[in-house]
Backbone as JSON, one array per atom type, in Angstrom:
{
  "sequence": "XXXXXXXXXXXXXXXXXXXXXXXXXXXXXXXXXXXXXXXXXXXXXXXXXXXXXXXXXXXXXXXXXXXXXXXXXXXXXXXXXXXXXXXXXXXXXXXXXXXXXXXXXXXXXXXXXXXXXXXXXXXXXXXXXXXXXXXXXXXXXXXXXXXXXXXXXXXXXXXXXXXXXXXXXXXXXXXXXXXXXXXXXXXXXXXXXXXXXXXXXXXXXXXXXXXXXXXXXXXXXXXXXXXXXXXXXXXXXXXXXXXXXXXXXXXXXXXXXXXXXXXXXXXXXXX",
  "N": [[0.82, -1.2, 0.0], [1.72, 1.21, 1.02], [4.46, 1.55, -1.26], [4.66, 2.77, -3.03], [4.26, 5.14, -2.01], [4.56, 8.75, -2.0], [5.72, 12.17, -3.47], [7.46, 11.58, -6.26], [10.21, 12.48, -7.77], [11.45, 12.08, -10.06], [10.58, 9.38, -12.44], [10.8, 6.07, -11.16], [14.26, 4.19, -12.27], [15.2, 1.03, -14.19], [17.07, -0.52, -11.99], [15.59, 0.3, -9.52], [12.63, -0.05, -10.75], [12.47, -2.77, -10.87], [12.9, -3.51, -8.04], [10.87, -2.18, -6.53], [8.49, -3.23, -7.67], [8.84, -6.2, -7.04], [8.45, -5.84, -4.01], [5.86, -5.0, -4.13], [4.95, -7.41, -5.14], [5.75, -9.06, -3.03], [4.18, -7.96, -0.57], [1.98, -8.3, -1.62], [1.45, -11.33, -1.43], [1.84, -11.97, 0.99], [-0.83, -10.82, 2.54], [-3.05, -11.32, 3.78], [-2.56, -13.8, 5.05], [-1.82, -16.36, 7.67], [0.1, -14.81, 10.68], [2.9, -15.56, 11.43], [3.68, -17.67, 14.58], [5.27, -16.55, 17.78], [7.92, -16.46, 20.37], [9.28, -13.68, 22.32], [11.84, -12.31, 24.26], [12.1, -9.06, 25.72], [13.01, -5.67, 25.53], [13.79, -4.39, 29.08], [12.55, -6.31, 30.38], [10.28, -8.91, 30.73], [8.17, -11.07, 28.35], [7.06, -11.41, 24.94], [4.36, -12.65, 23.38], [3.1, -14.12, 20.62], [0.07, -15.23, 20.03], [-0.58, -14.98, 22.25], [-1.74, -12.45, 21.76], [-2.62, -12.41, 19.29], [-6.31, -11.6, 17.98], [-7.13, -10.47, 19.69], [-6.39, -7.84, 20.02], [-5.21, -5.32, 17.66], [-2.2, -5.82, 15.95], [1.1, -4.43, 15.67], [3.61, -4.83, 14.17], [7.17, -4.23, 13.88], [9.97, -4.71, 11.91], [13.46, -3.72, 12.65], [16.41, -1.96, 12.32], [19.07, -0.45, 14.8], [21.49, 0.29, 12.83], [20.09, 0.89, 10.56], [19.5, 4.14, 8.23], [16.86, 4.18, 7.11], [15.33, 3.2, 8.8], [15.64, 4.72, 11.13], [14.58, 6.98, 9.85], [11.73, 6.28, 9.93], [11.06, 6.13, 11.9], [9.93, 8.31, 14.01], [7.63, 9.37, 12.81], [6.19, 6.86, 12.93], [6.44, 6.18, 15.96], [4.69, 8.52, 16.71], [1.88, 7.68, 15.45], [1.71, 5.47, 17.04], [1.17, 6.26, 19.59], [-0.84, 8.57, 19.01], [-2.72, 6.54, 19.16], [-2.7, 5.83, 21.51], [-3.94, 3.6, 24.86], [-5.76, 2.47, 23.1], [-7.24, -0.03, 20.63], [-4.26, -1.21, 19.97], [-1.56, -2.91, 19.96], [2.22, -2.64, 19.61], [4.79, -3.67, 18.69], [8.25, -3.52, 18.16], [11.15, -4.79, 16.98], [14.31, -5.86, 16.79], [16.92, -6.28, 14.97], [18.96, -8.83, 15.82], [20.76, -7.4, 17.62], [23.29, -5.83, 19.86], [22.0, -5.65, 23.56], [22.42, -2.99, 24.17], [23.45, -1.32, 22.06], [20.63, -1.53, 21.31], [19.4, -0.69, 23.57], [20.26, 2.21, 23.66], [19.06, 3.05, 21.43], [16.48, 2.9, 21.54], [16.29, 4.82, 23.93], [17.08, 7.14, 22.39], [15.3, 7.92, 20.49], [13.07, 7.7, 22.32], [11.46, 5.56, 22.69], [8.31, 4.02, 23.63], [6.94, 1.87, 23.51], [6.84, -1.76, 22.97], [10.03, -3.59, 22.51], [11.64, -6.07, 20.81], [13.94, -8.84, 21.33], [15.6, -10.15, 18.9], [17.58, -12.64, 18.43], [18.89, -14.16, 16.82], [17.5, -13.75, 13.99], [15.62, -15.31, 13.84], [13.13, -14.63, 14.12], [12.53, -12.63, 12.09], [13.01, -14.3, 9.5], [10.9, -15.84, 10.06], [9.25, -14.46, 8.73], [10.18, -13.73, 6.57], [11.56, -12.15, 6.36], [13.71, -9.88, 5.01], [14.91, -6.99, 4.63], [15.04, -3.95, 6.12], [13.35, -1.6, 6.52], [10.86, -3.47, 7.84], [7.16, -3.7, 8.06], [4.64, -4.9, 9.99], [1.11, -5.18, 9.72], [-1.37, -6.54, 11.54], [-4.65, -7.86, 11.83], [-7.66, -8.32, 13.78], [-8.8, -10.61, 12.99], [-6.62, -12.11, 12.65], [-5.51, -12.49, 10.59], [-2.66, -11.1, 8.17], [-2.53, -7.75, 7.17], [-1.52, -6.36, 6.24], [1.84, -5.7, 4.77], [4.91, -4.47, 4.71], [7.72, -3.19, 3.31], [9.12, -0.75, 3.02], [10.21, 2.66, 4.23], [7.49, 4.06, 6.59], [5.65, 6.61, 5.42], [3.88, 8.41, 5.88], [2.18, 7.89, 7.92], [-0.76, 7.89, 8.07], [-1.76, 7.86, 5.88], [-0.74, 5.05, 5.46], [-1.54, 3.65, 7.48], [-3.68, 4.28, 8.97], [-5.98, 3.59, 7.87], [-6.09, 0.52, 7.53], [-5.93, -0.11, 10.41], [-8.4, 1.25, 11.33], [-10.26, -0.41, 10.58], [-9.79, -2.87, 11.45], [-10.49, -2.41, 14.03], [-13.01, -1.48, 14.19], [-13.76, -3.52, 13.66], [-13.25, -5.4, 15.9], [-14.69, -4.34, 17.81], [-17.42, -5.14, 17.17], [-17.55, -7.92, 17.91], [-15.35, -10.25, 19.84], [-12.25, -10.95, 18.36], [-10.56, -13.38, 16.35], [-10.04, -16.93, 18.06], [-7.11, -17.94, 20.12], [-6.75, -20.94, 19.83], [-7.87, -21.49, 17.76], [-6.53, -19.48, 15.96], [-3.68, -20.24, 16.16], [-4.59, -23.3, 14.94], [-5.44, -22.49, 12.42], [-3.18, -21.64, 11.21], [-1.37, -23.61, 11.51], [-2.6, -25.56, 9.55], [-2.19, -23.85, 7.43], [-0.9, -23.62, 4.31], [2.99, -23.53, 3.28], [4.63, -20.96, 1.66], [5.29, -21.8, -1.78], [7.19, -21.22, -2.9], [9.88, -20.9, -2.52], [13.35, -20.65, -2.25], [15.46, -22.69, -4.0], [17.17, -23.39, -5.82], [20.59, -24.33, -6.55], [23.57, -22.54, -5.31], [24.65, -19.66, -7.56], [27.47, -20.38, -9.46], [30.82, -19.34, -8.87], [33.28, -16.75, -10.3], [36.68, -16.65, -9.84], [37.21, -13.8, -8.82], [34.96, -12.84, -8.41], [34.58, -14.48, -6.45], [35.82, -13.45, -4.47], [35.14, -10.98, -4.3], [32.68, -11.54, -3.11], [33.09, -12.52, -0.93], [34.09, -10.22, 0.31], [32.07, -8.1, 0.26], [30.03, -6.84, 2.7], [26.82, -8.28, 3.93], [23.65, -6.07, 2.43], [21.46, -6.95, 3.97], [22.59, -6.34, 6.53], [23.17, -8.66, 8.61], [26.56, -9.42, 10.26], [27.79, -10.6, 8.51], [29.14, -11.66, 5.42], [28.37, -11.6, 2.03], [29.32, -13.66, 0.87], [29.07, -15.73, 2.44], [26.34, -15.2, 3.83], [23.16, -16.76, 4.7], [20.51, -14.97, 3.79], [18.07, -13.72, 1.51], [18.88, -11.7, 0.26], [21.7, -11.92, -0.04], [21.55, -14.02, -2.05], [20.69, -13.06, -4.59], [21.94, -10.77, -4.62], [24.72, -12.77, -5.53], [23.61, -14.27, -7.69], [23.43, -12.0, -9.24], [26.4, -11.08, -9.72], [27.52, -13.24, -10.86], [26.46, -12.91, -13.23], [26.91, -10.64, -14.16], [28.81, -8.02, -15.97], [32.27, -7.67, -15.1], [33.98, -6.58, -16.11], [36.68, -4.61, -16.09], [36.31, -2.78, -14.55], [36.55, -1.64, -11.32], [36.87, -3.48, -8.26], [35.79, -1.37, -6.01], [34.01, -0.33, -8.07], [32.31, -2.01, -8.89], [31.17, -3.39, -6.39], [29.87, -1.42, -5.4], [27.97, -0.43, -7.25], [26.14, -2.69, -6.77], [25.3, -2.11, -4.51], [23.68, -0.12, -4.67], [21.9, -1.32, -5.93], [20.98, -3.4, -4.42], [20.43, -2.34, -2.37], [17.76, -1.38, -0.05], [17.17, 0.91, 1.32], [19.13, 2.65, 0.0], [17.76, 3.24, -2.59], [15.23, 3.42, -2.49], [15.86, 6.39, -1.56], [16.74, 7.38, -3.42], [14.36, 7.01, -5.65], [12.72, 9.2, -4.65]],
  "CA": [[0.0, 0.0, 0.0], [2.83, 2.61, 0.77], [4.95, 1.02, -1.65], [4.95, 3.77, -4.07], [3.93, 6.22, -1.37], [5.49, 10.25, -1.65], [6.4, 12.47, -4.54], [9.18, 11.39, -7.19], [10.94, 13.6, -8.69], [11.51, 11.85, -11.96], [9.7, 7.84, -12.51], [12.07, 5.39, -10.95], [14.15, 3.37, -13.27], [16.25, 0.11, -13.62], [16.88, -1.2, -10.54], [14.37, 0.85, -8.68], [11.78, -0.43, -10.78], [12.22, -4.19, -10.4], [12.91, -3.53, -6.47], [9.3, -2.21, -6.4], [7.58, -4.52, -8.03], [9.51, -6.91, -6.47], [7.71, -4.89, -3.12], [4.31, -5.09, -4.77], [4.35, -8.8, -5.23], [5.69, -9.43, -1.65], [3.52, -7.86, 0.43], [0.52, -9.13, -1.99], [1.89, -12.93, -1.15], [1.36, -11.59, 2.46], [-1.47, -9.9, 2.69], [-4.25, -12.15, 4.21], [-2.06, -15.18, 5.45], [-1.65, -16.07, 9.21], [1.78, -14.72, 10.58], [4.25, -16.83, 12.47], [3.92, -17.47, 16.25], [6.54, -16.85, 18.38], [7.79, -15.41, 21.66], [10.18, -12.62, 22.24], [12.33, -11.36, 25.32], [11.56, -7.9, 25.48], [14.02, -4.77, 26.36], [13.44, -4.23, 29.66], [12.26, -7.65, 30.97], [9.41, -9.83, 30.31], [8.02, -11.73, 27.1], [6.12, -11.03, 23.74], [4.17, -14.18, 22.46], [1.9, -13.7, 19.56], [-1.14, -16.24, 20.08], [-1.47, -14.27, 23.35], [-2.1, -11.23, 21.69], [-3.37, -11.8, 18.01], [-7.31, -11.82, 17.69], [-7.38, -9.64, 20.88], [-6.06, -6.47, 19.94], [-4.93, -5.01, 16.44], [-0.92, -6.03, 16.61], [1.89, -4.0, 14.68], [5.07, -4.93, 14.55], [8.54, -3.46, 13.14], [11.26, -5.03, 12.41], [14.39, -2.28, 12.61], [18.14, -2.16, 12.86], [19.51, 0.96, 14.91], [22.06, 1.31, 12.1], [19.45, 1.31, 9.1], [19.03, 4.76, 8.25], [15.25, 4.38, 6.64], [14.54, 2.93, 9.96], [15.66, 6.14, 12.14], [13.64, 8.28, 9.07], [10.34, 6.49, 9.7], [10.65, 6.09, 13.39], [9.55, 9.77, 14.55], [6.4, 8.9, 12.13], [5.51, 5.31, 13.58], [5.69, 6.99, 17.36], [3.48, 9.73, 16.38], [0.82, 7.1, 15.26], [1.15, 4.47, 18.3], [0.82, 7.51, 20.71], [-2.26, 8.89, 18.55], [-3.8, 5.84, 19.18], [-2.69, 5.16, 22.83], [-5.0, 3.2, 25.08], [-6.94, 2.1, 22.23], [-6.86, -1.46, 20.8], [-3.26, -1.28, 19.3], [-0.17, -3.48, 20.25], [3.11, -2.22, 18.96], [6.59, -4.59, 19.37], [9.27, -3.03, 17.71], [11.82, -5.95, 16.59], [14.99, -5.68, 16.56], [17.61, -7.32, 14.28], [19.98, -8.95, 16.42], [21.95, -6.55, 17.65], [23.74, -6.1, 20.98], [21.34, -4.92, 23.93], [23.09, -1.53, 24.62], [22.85, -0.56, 21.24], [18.94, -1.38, 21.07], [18.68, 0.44, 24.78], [20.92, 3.71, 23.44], [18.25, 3.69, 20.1], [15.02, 3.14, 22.76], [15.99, 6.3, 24.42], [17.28, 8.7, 21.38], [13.33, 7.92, 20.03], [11.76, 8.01, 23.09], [9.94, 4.63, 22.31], [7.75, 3.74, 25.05], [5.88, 0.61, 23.47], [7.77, -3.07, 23.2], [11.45, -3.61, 21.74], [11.54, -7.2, 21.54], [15.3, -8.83, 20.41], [15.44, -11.47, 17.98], [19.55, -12.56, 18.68], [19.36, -15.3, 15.26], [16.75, -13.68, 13.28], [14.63, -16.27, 13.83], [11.74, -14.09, 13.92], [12.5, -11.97, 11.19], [13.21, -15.23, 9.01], [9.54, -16.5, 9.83], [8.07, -12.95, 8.28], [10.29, -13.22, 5.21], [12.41, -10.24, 6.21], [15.21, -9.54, 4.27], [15.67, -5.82, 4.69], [14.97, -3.04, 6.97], [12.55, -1.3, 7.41], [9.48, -4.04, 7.55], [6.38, -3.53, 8.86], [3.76, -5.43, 9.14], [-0.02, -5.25, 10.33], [-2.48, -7.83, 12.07], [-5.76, -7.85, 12.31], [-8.06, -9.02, 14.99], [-8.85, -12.23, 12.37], [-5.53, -13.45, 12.71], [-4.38, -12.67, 9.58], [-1.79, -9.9, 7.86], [-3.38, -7.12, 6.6], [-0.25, -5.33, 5.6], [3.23, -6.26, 4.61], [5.67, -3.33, 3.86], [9.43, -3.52, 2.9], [9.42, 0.5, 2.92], [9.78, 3.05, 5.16], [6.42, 4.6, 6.43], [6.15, 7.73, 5.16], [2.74, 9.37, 6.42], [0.76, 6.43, 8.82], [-2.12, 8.02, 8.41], [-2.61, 7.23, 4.6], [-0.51, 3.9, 5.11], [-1.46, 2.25, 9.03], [-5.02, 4.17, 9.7], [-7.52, 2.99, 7.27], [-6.67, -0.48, 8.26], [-6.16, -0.18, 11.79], [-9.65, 1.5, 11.83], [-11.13, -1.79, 10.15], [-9.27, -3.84, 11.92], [-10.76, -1.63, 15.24], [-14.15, -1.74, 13.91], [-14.25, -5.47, 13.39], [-13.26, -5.99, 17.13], [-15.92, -3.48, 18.44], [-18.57, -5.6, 16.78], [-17.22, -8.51, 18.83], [-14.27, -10.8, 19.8], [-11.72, -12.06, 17.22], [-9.89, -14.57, 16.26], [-9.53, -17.07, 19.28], [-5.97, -18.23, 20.26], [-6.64, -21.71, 19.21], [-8.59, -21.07, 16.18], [-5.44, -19.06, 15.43], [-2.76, -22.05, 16.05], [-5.08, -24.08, 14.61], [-5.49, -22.23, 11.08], [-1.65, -21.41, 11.16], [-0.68, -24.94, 11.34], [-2.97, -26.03, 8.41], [-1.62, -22.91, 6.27], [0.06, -23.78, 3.45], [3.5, -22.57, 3.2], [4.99, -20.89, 0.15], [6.03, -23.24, -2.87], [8.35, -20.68, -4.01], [10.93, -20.71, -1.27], [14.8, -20.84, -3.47], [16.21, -24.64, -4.26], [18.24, -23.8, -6.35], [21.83, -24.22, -5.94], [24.52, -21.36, -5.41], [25.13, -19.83, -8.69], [29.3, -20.73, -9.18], [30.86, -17.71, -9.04], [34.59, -16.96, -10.89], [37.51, -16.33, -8.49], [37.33, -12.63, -8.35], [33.77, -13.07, -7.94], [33.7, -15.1, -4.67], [36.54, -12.68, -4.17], [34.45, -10.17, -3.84], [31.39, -12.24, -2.68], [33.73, -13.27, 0.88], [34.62, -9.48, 1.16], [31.38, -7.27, 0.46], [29.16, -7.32, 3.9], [25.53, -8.21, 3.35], [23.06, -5.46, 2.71], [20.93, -7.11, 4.96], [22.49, -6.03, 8.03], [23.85, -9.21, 9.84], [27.57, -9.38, 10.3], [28.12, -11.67, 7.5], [29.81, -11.32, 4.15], [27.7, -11.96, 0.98], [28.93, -14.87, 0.17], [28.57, -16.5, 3.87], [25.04, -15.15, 4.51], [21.97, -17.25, 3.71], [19.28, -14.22, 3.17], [17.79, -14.06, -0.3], [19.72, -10.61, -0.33], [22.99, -12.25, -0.37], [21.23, -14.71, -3.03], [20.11, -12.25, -5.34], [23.79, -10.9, -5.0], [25.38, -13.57, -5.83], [23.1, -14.06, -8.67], [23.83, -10.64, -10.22], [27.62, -11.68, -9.56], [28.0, -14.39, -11.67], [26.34, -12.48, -14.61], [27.1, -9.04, -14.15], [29.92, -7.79, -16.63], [33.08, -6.73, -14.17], [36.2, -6.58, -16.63], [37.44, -3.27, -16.75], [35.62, -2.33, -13.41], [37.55, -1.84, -10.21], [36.28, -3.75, -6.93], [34.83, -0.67, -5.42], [32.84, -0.01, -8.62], [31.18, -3.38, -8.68], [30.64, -3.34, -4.67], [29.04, 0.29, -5.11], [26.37, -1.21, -8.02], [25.55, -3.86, -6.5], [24.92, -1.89, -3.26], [22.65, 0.52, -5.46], [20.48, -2.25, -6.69], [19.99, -4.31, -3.02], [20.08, -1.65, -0.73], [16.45, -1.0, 0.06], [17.01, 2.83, 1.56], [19.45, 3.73, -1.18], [16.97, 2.53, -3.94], [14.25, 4.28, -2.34], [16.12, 7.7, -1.54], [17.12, 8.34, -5.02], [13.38, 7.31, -6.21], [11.48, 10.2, -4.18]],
  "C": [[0.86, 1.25, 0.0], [3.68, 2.55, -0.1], [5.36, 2.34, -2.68], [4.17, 5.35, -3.46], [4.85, 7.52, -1.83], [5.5, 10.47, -2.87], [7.29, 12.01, -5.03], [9.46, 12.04, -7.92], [10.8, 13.52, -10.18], [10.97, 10.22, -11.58], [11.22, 7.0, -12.47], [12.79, 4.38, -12.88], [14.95, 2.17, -13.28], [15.97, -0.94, -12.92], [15.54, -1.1, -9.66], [13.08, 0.21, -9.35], [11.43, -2.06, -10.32], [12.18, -4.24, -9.0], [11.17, -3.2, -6.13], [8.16, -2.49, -6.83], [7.85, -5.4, -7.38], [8.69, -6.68, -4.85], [6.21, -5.22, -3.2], [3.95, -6.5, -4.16], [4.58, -9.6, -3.72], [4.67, -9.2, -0.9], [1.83, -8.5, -0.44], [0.15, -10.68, -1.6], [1.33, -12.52, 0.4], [0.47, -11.54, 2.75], [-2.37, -11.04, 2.55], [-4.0, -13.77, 4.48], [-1.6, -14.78, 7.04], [-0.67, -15.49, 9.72], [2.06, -15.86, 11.87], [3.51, -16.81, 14.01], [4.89, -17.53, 16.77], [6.6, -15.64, 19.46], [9.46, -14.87, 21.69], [10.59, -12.51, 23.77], [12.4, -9.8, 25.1], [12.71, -6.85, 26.15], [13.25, -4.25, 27.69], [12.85, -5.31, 30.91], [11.08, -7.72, 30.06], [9.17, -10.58, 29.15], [6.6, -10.7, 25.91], [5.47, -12.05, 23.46], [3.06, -13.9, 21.69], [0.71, -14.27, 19.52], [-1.56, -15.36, 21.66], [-1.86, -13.07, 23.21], [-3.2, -10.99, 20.08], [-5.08, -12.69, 18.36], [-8.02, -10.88, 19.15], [-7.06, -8.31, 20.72], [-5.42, -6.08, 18.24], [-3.44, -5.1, 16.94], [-0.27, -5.12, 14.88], [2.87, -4.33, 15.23], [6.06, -4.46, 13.3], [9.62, -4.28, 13.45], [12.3, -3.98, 11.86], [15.51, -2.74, 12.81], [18.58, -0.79, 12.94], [20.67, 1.54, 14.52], [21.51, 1.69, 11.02], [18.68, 2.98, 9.5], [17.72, 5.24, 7.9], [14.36, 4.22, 8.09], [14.41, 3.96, 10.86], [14.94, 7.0, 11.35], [12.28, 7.88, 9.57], [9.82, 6.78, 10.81], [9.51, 7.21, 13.97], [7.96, 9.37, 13.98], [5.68, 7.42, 12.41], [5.39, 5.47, 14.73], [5.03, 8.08, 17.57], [2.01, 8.82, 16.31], [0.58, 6.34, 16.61], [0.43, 5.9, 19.37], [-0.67, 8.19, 19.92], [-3.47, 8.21, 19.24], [-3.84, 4.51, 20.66], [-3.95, 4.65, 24.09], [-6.43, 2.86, 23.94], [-6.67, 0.49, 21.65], [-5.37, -2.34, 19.62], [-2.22, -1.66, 20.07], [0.79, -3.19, 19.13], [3.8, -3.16, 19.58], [7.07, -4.22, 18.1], [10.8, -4.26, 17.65], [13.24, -5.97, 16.58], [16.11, -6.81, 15.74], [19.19, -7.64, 14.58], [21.13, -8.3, 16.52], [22.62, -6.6, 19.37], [22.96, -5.09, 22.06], [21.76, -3.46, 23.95], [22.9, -0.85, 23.42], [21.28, -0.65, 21.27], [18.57, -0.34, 22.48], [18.98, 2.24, 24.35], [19.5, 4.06, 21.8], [16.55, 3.96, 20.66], [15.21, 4.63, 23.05], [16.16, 7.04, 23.68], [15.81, 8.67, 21.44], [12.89, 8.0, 21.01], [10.51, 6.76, 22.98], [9.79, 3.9, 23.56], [6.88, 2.48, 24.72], [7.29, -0.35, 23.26], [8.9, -3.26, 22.48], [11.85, -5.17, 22.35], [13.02, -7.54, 20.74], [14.97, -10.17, 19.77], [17.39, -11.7, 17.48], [19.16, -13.51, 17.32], [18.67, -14.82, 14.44], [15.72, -14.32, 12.94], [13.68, -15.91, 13.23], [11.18, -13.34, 12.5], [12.15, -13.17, 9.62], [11.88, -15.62, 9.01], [8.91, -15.68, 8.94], [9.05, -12.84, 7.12], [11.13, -12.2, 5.4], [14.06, -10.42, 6.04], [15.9, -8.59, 3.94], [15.08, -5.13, 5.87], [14.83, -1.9, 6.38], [11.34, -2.63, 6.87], [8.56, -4.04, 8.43], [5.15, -4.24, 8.66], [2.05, -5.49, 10.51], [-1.26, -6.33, 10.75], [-3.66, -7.93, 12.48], [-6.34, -8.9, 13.58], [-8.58, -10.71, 14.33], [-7.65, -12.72, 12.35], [-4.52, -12.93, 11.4], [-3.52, -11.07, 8.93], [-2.49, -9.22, 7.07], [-2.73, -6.09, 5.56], [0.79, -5.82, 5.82], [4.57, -5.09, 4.02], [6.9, -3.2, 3.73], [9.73, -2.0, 3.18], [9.28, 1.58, 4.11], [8.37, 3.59, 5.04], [6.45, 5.91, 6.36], [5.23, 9.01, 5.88], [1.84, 7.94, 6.97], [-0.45, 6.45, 9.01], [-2.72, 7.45, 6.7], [-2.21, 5.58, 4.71], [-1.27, 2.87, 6.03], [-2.84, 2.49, 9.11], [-6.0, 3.72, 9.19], [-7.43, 1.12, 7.84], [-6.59, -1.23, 9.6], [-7.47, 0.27, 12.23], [-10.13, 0.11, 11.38], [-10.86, -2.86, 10.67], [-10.36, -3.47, 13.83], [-11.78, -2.08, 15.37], [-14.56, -3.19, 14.44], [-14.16, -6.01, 14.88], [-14.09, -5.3, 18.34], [-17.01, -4.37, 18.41], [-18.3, -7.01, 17.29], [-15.89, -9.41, 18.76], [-13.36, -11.39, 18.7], [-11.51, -13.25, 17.3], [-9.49, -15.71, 17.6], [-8.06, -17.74, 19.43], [-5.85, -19.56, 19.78], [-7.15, -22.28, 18.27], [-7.4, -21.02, 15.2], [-4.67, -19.94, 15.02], [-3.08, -22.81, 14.99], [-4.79, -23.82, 12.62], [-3.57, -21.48, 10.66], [-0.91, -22.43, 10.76], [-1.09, -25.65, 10.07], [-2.12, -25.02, 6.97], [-0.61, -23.51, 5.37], [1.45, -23.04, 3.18], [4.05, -22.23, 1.73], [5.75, -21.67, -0.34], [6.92, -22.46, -3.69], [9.42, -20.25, -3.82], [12.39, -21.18, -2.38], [15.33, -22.07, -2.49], [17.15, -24.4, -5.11], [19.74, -23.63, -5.89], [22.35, -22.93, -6.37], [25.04, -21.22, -6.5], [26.82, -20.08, -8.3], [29.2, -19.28, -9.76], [32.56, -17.86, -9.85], [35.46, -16.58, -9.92], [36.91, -15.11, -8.07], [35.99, -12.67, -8.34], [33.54, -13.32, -6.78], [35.1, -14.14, -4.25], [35.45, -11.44, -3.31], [33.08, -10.01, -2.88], [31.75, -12.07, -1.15], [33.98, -11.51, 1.58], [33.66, -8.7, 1.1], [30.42, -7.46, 1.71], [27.69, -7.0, 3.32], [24.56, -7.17, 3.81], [22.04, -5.54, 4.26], [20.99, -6.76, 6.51], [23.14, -6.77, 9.15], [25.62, -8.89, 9.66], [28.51, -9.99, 9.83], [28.35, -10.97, 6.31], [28.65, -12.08, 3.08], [28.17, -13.06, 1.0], [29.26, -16.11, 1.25], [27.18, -16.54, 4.45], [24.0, -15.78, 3.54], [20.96, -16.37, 3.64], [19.46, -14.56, 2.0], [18.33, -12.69, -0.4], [20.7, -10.83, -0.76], [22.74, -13.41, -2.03], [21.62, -14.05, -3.93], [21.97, -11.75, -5.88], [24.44, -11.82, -5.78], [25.18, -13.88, -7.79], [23.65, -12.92, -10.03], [25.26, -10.79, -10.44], [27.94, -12.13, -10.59], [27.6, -13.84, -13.25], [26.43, -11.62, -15.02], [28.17, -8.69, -14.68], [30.48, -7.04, -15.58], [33.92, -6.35, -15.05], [36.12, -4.98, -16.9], [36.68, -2.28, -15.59], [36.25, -2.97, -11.99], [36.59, -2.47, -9.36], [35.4, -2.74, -6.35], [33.97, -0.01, -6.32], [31.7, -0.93, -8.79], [30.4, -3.43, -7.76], [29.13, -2.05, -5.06], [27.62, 0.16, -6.11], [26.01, -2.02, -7.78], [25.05, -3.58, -5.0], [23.65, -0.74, -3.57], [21.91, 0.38, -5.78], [20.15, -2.79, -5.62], [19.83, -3.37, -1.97], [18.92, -1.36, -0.96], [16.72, 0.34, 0.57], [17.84, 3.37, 0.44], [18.58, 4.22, -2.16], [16.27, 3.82, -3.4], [14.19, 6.0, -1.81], [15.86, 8.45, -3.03], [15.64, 8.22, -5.89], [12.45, 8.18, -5.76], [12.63, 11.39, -4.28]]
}
């Protein structure tokens, strides 16, 4: 839905366009399937667990990394909305992508975020929801299922989060949702996607996995492209093996290939 949210200057092109289509067709795959269950340690103490919260309250969650800069742009604009709509029937957990507590406590207080910062040390969580960049956000209705799936930052939450947080509101006014083992229940039957990557690692040429072992993956963990299993480092790899280098230094290859997967570059230079 925000996907092609904000003014653009000029109509993306390239890269930018396949990245947001690419955007499109994700969150459409999303968009009315159960999400994951799973429980969180939370900054601060206690737990998160999702079956104790979805079909009871409208749930948002973020997953963030407090060095992605799209994530510190949307922030200010995603605690404007929870706080709008404080005491009302909205759960926020804010996700973090395994990072080391102290940084997630030093990015809690710059923002000022006063709803849940749950850690996810393996990505586990992120991994169940498909997330392969930063910023993702994604919305839950009181039926259980995803109502929204967004790869992008949020830009204005009132055209992207409120129409279906009101419907989602609505629907649990007019009485109880989804029940917790309804939920389970239709989670476990869910089919999962049949289009999950089998194929093998394209072969790469020396100076290829050369470059593969030394660029670090967009994604964020602390892994080198051609050590990390996201489908970012895939995709990489991919472009790698077929991407004309000869006569192109190392840091011009790195620098287009960080132009086409980075999700905030992409989407700076298209607004």
């Amino acid at each position: 839905m925000g996907v092609f949210h904000g003014f653009l200057k000029e109509p993306p092109q390239g890269a930018e366009v396949a990245k947001l289509s690419s955007a499109v067709l994700r969150a459409t795959r999303w968009q009315g399937r159960y999400p994951a269950d799973f429980s969180a340690h939370l900054l601060g103490g206690g737990e998160f667990r999702m079956a104790d919260t979805v079909g009871k309250r409208v749930l948002l969650l973020n997953f963030f990394a407090t060095w992605c800069e799209p994530c510190r742009a949307e922030m200010p604009e995603l605690l404007r909305f929870v706080k709008a709509h404080h005491g009302e029937a909205l759960t926020t957990v804010f996700v973090d992508a395994a990072e080391p507590e102290a940084d997630v406590r030093r990015f809690a207080a710059q923002f000022g975020i006063d709803a849940p910062v749950a850690f996810d040390p393996e990505k586990a969580i992120g991994n169940r929801f498909g997330v392969d960049s930063y910023p993702t956000t994604v919305l839950v209705g009181v039926d259980g299922k995803i109502a929204l799936y967004e790869t992008s930052p949020i830009v204005n939450a009132d055209v992207e989060l409120e129409p279906l947080y009101r419907i989602a509101k609505d629907r649990l006014a007019k009485g109880p949702g989804i029940a917790p083992d309804k939920y389970l229940a239709a989670l476990a039957a869910q089919r999962p996607f049949d289009d999950q990557p089998t194929a093998a690692t394209p072969k790469l040429g020396a100076r290829q996995t050369k470059l593969a072992a030394a660029m670090p993956c967009p994604c964020g963990c602390e892994k080198q492209v051609l050590t990390c299993g996201c489908q970012t480092a895939a995709k990489i790899q991919e472009k790698l093996a077929s991407m004309p280098i000869a006569g192109k230094s190392d840091e011009e290859v790195v620098a287009a290939l960080n132009r086409e997967f980075c999700v905030g570059a992409s989407l700076a230079r298209s607004r």
